[in-house]
Backbone bond lengths (Angstrom), bond angles and torsions (degrees), N, CA, C in turn:
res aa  C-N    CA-C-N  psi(-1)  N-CA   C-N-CA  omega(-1)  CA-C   N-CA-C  phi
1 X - - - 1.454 - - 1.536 109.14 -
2 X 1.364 119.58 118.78 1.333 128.04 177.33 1.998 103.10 -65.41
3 X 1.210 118.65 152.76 1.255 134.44 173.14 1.405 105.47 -99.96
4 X 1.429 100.39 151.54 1.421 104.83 173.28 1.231 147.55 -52.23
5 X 1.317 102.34 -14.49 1.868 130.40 171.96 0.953 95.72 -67.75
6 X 1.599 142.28 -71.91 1.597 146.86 -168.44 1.717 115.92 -62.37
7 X 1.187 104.58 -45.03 1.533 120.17 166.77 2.174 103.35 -45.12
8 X 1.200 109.84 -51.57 1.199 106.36 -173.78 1.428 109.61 -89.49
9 X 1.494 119.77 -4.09 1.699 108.97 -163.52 1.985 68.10 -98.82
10 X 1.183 131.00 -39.06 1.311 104.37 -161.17 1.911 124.62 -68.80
11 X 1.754 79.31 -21.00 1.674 98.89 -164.28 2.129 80.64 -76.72
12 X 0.662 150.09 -8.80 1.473 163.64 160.50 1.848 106.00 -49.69
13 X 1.561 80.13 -92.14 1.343 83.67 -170.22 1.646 113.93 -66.49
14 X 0.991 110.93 -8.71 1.907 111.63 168.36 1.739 96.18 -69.97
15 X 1.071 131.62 -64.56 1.470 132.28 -159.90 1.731 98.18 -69.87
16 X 1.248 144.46 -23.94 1.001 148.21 164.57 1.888 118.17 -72.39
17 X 1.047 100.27 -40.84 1.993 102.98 176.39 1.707 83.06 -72.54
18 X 1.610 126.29 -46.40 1.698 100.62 175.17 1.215 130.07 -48.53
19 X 1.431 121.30 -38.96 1.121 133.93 174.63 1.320 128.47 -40.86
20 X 1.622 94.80 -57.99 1.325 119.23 -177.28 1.533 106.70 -63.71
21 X 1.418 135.76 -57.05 1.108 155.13 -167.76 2.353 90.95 -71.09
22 X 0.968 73.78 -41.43 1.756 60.20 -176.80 1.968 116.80 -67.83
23 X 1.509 89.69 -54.39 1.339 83.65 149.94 1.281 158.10 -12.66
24 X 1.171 98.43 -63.48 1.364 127.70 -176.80 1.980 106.94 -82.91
25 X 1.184 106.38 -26.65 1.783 87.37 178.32 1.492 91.24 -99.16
26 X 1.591 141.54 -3.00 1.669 97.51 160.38 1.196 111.50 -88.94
27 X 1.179 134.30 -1.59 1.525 123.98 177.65 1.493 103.39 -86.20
28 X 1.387 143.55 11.06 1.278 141.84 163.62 1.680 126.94 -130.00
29 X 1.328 111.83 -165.31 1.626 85.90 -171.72 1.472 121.10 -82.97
30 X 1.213 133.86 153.46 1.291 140.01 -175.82 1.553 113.10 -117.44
31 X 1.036 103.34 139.70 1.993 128.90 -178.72 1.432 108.53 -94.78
32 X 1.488 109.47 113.27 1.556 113.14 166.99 1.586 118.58 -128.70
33 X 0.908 104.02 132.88 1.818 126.04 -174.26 2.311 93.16 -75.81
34 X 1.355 93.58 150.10 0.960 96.87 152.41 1.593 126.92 -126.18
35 X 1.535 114.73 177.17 1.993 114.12 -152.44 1.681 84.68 -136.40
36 X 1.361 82.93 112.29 1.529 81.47 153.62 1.577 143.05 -46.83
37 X 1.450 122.35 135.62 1.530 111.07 -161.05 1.055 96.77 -132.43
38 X 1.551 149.17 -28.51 1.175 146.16 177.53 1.578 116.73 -108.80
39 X 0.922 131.43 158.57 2.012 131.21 166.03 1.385 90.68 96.65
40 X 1.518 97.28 -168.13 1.654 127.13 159.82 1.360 122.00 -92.94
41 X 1.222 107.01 -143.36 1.528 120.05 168.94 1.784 111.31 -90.14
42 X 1.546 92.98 109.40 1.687 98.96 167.96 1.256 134.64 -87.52
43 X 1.500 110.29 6.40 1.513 108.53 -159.96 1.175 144.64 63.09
44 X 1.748 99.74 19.52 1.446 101.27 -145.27 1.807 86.06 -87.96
45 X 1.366 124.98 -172.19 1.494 134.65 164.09 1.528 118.51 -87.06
46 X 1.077 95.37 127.46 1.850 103.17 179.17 1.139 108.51 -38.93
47 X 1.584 105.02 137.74 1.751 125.21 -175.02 1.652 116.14 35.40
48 X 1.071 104.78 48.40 1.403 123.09 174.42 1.394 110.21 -55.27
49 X 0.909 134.88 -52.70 1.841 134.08 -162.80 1.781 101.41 -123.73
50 X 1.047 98.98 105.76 1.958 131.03 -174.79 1.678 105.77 -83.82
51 X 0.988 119.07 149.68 1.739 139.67 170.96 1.645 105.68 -146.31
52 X 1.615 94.53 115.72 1.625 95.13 -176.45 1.820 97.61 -112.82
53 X 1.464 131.63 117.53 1.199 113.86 -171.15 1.371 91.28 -108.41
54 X 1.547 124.10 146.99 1.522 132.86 -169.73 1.454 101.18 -142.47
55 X 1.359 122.30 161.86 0.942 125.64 130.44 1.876 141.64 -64.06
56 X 1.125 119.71 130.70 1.350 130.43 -159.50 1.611 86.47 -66.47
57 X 1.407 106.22 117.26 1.625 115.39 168.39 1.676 118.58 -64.04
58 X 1.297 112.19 -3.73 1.953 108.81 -166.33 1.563 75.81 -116.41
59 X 1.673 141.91 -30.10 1.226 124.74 -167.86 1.401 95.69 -150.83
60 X 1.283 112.84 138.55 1.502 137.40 178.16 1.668 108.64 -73.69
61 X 1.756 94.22 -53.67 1.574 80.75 176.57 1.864 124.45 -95.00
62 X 1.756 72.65 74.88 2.235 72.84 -171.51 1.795 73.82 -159.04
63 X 1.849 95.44 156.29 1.657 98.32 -158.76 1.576 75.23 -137.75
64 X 1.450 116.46 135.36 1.505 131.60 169.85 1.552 126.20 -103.54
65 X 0.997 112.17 100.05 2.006 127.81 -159.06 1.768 81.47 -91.08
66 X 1.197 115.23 119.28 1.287 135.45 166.66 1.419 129.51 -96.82
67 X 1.409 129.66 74.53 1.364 115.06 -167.88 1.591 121.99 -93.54
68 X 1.389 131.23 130.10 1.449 142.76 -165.81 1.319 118.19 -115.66
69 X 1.218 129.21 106.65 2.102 115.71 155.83 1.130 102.83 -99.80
70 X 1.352 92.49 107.86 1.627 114.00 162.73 1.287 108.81 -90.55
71 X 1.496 139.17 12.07 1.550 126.94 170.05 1.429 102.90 -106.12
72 X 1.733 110.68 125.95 1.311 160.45 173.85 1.901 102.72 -52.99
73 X 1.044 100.81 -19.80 1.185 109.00 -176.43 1.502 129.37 -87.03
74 X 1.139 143.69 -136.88 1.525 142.93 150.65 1.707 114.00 -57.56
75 X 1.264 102.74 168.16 2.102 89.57 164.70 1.318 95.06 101.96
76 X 1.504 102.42 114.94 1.411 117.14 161.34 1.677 100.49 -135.79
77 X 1.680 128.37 133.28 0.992 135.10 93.57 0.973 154.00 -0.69
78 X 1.832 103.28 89.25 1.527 113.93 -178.58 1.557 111.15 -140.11
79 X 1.249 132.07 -3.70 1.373 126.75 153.41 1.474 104.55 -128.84
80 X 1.619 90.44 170.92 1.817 101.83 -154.62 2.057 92.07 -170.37
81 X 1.802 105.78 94.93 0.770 143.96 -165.63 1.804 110.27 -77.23
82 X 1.045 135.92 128.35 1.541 139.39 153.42 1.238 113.45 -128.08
83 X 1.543 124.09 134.39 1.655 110.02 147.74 1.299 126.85 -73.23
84 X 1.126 122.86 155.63 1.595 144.88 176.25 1.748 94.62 -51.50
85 X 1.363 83.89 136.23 1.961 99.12 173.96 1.403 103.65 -159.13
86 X 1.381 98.04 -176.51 1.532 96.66 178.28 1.021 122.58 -123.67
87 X 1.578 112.81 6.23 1.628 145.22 151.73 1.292 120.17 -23.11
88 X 1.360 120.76 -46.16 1.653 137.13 -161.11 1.536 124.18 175.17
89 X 1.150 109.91 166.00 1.413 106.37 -170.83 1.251 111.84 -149.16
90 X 1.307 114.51 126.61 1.574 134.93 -176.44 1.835 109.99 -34.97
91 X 1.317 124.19 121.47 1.220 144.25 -165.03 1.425 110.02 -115.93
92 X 1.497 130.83 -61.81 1.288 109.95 -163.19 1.683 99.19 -177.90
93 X 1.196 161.46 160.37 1.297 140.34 116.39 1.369 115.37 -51.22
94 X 1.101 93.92 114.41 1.949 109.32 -179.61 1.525 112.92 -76.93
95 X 1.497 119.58 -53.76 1.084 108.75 175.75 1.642 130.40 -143.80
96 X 1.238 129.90 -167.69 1.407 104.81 164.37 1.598 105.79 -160.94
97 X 1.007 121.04 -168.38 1.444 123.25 156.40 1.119 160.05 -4.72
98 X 1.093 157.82 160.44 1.798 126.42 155.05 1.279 119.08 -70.11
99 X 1.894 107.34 -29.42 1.501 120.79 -160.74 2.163 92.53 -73.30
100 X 1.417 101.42 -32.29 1.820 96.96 166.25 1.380 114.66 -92.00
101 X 1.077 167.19 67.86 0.878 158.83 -15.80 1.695 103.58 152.59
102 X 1.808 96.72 -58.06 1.481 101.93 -173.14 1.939 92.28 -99.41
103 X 0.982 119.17 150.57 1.342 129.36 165.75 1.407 99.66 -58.52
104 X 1.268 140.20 -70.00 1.838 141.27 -155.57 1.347 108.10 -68.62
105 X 1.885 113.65 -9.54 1.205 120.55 160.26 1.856 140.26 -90.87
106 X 1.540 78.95 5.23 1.540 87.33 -171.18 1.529 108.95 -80.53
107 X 1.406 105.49 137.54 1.816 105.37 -159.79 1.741 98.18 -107.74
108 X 0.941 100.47 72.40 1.816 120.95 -174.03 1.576 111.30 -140.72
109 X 1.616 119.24 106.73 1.433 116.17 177.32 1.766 105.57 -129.28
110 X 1.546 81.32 155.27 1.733 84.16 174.91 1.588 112.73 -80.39
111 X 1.239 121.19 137.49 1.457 136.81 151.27 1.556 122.15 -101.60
112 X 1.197 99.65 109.57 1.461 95.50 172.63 1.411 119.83 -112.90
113 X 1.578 130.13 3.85 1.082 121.90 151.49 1.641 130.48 -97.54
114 X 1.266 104.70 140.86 1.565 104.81 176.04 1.958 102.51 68.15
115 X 0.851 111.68 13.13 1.842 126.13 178.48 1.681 95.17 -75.15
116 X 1.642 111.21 83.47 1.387 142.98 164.34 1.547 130.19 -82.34
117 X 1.426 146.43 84.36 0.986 130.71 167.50 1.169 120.70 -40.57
118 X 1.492 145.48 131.72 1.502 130.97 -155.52 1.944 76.29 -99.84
119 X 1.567 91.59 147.48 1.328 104.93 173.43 1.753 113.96 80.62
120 X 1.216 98.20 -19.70 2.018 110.20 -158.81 1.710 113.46 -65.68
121 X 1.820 100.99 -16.97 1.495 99.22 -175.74 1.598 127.81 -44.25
122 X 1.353 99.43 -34.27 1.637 93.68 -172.88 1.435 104.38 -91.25
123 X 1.254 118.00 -18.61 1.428 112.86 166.00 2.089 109.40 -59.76
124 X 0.880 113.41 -34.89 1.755 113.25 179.45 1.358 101.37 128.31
125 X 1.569 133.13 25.89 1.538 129.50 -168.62 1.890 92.27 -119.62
126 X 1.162 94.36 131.91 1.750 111.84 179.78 1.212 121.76 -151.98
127 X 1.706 117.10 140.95 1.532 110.13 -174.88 1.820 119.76 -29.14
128 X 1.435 93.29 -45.27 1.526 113.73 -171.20 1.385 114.73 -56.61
129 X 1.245 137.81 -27.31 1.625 142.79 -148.99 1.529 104.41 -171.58
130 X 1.533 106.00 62.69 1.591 118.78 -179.75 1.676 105.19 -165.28
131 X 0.997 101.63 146.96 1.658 119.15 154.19 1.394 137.88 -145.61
132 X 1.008 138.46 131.67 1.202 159.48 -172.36 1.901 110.01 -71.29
133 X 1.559 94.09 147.62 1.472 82.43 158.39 2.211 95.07 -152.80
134 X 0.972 115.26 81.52 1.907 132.42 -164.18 1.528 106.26 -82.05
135 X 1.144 105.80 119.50 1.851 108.12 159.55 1.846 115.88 -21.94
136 X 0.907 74.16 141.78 1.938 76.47 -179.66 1.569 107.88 -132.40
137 X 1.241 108.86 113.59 1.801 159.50 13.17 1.463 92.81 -74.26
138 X 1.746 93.69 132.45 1.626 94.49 164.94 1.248 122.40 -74.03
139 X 1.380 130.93 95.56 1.405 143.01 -173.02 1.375 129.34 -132.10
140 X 1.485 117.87 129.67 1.673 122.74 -148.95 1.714 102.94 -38.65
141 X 1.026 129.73 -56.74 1.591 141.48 176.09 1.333 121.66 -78.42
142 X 1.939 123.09 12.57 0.891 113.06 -175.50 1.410 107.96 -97.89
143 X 1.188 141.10 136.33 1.410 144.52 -177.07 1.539 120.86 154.32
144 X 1.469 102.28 -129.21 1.891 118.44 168.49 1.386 103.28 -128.76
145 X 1.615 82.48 122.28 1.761 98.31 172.58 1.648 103.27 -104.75
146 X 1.183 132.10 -148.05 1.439 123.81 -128.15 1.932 82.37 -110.49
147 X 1.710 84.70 136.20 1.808 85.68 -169.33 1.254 116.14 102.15
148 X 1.176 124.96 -26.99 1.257 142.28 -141.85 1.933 100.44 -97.12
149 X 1.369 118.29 147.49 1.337 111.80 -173.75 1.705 99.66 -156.48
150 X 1.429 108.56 160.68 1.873 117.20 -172.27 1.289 97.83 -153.49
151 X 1.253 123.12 116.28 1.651 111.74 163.43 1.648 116.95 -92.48
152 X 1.206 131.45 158.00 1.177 110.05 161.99 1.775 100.72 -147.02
153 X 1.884 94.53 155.78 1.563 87.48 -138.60 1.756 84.23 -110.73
154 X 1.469 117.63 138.37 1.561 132.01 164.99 1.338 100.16 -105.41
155 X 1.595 101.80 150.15 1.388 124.21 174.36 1.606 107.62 -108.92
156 X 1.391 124.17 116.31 1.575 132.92 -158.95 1.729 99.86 -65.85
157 X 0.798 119.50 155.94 1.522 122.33 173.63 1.474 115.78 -102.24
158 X 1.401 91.51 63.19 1.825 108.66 174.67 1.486 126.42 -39.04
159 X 1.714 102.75 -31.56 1.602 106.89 -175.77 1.594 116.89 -75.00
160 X 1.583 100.44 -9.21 1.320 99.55 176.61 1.271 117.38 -102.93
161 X 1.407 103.14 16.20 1.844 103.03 -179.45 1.981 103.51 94.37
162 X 1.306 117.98 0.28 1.586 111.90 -161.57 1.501 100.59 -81.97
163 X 1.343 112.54 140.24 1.861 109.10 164.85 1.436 100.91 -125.58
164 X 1.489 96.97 -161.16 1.707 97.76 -140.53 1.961 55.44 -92.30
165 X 0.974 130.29 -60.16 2.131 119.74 -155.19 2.133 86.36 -39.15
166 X 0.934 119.65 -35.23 1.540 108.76 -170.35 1.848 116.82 -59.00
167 X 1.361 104.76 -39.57 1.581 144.05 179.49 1.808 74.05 -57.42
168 X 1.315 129.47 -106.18 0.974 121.88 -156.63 1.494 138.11 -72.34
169 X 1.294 123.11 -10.77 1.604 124.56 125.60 1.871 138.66 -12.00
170 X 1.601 92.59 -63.43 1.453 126.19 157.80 1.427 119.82 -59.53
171 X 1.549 121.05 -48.81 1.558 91.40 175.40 1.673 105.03 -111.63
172 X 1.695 127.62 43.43 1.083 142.37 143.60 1.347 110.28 -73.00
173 X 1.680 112.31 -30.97 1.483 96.28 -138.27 1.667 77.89 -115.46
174 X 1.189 119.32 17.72 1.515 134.79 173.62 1.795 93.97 53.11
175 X 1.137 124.79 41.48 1.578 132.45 156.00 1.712 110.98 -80.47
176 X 1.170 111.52 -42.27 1.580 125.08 179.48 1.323 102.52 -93.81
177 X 1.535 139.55 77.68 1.768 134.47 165.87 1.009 115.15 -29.65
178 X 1.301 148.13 150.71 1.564 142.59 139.59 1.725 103.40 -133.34
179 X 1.093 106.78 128.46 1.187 106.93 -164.51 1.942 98.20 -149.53
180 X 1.520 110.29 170.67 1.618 124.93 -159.43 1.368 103.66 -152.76
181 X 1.505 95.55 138.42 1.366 85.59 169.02 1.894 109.86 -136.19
182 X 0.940 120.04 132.94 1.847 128.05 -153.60 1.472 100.86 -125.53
183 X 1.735 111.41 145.81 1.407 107.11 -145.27 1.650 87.18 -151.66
184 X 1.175 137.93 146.18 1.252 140.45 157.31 2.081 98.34 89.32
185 X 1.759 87.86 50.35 1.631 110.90 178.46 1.146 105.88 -91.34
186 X 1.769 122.14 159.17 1.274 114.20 -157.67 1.940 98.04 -70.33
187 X 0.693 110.58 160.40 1.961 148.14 -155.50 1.743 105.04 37.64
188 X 1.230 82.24 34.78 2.201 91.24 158.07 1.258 118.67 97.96
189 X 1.553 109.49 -23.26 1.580 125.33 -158.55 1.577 94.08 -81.40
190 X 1.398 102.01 161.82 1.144 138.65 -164.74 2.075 106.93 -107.24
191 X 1.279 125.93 159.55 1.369 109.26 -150.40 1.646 96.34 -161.12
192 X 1.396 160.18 133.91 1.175 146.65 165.69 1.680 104.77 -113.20
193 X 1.805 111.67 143.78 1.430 105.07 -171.61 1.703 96.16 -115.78
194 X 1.033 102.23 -159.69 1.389 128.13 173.38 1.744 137.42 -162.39
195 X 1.199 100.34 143.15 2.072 82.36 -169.07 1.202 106.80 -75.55
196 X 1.435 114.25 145.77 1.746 137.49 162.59 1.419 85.81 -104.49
197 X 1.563 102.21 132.73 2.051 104.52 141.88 1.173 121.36 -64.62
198 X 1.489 84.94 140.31 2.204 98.90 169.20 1.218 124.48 -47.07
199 X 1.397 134.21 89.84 1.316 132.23 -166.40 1.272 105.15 -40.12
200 X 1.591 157.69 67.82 1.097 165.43 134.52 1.538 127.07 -41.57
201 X 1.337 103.38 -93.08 1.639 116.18 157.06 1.871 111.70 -37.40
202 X 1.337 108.38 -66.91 1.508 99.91 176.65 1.938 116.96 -34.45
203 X 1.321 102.44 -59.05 1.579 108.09 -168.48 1.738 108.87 -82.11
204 X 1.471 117.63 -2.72 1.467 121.12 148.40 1.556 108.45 -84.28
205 X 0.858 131.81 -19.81 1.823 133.54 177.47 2.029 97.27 -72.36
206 X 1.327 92.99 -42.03 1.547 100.38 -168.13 1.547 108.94 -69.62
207 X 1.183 103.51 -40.09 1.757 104.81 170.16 1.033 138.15 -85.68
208 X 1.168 97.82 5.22 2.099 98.56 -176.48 1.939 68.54 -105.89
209 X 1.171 124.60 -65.04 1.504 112.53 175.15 1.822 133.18 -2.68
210 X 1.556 80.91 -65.08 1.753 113.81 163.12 1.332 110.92 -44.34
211 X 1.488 115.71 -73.04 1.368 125.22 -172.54 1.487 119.66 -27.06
212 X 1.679 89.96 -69.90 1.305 124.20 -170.98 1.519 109.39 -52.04
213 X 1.573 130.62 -42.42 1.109 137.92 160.83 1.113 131.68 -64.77
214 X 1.473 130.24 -32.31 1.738 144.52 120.40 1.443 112.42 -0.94
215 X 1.181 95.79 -61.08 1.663 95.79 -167.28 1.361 127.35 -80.83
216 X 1.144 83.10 -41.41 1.952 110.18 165.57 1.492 119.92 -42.52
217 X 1.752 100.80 -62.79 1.468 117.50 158.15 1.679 121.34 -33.00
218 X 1.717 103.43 -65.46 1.473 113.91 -170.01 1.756 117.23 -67.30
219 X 1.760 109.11 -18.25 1.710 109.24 176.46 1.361 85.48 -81.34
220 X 1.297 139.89 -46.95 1.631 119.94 -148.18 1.458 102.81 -86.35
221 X 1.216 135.55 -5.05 1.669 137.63 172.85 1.896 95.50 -71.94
């Protein structure tokens, strides 16, 4: 039978390896799923359309928005929604695909007027304080189909004190929108998403939780 001294040095160092471990994924890149916000049920496959935001490996102060359809199914990707902040500022499409191959071929442009998430208002997205960045020709199948990937690269707004941990704070705390909109869904219709965070932190909250109740359990048997 453990004593109460050990019971608390362990319940310690469990909430501290959280710490540490929590730490450590906002200072690196983070994985977000997006939730459907507009339509019905599409059939589509769970967590189908991915956002990986990183830091730019050749520059610290530059933030890399990673967008993915990983569903096998219907759904192409052709707009890709942010609100206006003062976080960062639109840089370039950095990269894309194999099927783009050449950079001067990548069919991805910025819009910054009238750049609307359809449906996005009550989420906080408005003509006024949004921009776009849409396949070019806007066309039902024009974008990323399944496999398919686009980065596009922001430059952090260092002079104001912003880092890339600020970048992801902001669109945790759904202050920074990022939002998609995917077109040529199964029976034709059209669909707008929105980011959820990577349940990460939550299911590290849940296990040092676990632990701690583990142990608790096993002195009082």
């Amino acid at each position: 039978m453990k004593t109460r001294s050990e019971i608390r040095l362990f319940r310690t160092l469990a909430v501290c390896a959280l710490c540490i471990c929590m730490v450590g994924v906002s200072a690196q890149a983070k994985l977000y799923i997006f939730g459907q916000v507009t339509g019905g049920d599409m059939g589509l496959c769970p967590d189908a359309f991915k956002m990986d935001v990183s830091p730019n490996p050749d520059n610290e102060d530059q933030a890399l928005f990673t967008f993915t359809n990983d569903c096998d199914s219907d759904g192409v990707l052709g707009r890709f929604f942010f609100m206006e902040n003062d976080l960062m500022v639109y840089n370039m499409v950095f990269a894309a695909s194999e099927r783009y191959d050449q950079y001067d071929e990548i069919p991805f442009s910025l819009y910054e007027n009238n750049a609307m998430l359809p449906g996005g208002h009550p989420l906080g997205f408005t003509p006024q304080n949004s921009f776009g960045v849409y396949a070019d020709p806007a066309r039902p199948k024009t974008g990323l189909h399944y496999e398919e990937y686009v980065s596009i690269l922001f430059d952090i707004n260092v002079d104001d004190g912003y880092t890339f941990d600020d970048i992801i704070a902001e669109i945790d705390g759904q202050s920074l929108g990022v939002g998609l909109h995917a077109q040529a869904l199964p029976g034709g219709v059209s669909a707008s998403f929105s980011t959820i965070p990577e349940p990460l932190t939550l299911s590290l909250l849940g296990i040092g939780t676990l632990l701690i109740r583990n142990k608790r359990r096993g002195t009082a048997q």
